[in-house]
C-alpha positions as CSV (number, residue, x, y, z in Angstrom):
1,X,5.6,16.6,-30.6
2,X,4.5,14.3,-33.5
3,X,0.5,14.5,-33.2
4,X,-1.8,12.0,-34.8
5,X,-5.5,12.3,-35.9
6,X,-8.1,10.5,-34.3
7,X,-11.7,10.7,-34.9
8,X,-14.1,10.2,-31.8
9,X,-17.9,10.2,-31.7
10,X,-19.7,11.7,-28.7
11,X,-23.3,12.2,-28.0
12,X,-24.2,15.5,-29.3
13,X,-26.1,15.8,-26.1
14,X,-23.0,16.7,-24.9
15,X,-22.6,20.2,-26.4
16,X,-25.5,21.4,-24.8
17,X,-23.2,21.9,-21.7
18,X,-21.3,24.6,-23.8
19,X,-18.1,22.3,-24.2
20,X,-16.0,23.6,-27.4
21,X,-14.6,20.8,-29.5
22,X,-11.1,22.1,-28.4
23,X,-12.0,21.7,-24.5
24,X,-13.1,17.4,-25.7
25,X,-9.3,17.4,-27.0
26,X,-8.0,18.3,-23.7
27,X,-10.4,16.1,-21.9
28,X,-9.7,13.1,-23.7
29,X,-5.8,13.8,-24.1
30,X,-5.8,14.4,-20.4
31,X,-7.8,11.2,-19.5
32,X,-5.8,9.2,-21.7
33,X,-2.2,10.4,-20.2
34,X,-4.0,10.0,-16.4
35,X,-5.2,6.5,-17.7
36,X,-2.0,5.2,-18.9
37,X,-0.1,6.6,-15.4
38,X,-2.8,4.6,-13.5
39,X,-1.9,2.0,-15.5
40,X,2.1,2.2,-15.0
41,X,2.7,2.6,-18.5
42,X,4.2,6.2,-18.2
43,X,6.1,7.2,-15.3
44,X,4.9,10.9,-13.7
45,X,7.2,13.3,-15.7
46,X,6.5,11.3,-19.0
47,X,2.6,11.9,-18.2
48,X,4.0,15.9,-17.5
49,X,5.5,15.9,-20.7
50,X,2.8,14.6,-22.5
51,X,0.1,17.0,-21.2
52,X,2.9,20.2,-21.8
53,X,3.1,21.1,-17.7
54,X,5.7,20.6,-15.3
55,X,5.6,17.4,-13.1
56,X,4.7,19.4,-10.2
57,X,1.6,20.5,-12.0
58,X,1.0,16.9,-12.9
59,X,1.0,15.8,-9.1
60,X,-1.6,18.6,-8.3
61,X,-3.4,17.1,-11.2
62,X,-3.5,13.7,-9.9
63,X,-4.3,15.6,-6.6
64,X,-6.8,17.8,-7.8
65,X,-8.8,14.5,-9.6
66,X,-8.4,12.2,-6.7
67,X,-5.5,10.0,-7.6
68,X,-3.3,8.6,-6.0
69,X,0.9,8.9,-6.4
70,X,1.8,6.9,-4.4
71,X,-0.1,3.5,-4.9
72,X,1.1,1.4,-1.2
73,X,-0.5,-1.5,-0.6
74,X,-0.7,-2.5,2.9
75,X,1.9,-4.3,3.5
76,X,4.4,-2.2,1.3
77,X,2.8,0.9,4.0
78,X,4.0,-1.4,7.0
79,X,7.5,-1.9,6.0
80,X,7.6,2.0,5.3
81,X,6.3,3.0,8.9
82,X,8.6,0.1,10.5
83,X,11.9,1.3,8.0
84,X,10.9,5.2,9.5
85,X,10.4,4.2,13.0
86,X,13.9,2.4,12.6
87,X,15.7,5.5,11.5
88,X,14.1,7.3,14.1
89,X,15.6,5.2,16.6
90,X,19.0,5.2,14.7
91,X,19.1,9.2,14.4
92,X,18.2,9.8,18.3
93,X,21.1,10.4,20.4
């Protein structure tokens, strides 16, 4: 992976919490990838890639910091319930 050097100023309050310069990198690489799959600029195994885990780490990711996968808005979550109840009906005898 082609990496690129980027110099970022924090508050040196900051490194009172014990957090190693290596730990920022991951932060800010991680909250970068997270911020450009909120955004829809990467798709889920892109963001995987990105990060070097598998997608299925990257869902628990998204689980594990409180974000959402799927993104529904109401009325895309009606037409899924109404599509599901229809199949229901379709695949009882």
């Amino acid at each position: 992976m082609h990496e690129a050097i980027v110099e970022v100023h924090i508050p040196g309050e900051l490194l009172q919490f014990g957090i190693h310069p290596q730990a920022i990198q991951q932060h800010l690489v991680e909250w970068l990838v997270l911020s450009l799959f909120k955004d829809e600029r990467v798709s889920s195994g892109k963001a995987a890639k990105l990060l070097g885990i598998s997608r299925m780490e990257f869902l628990d990711l998204l689980r594990r910091r409180g974000i959402a996968y799927l993104d529904y808005s109401p009325d895309e979550i009606a037409e899924e319930i109404e599509a599901m109840q229809r199949l229901e009906i379709e695949l009882k005898p």
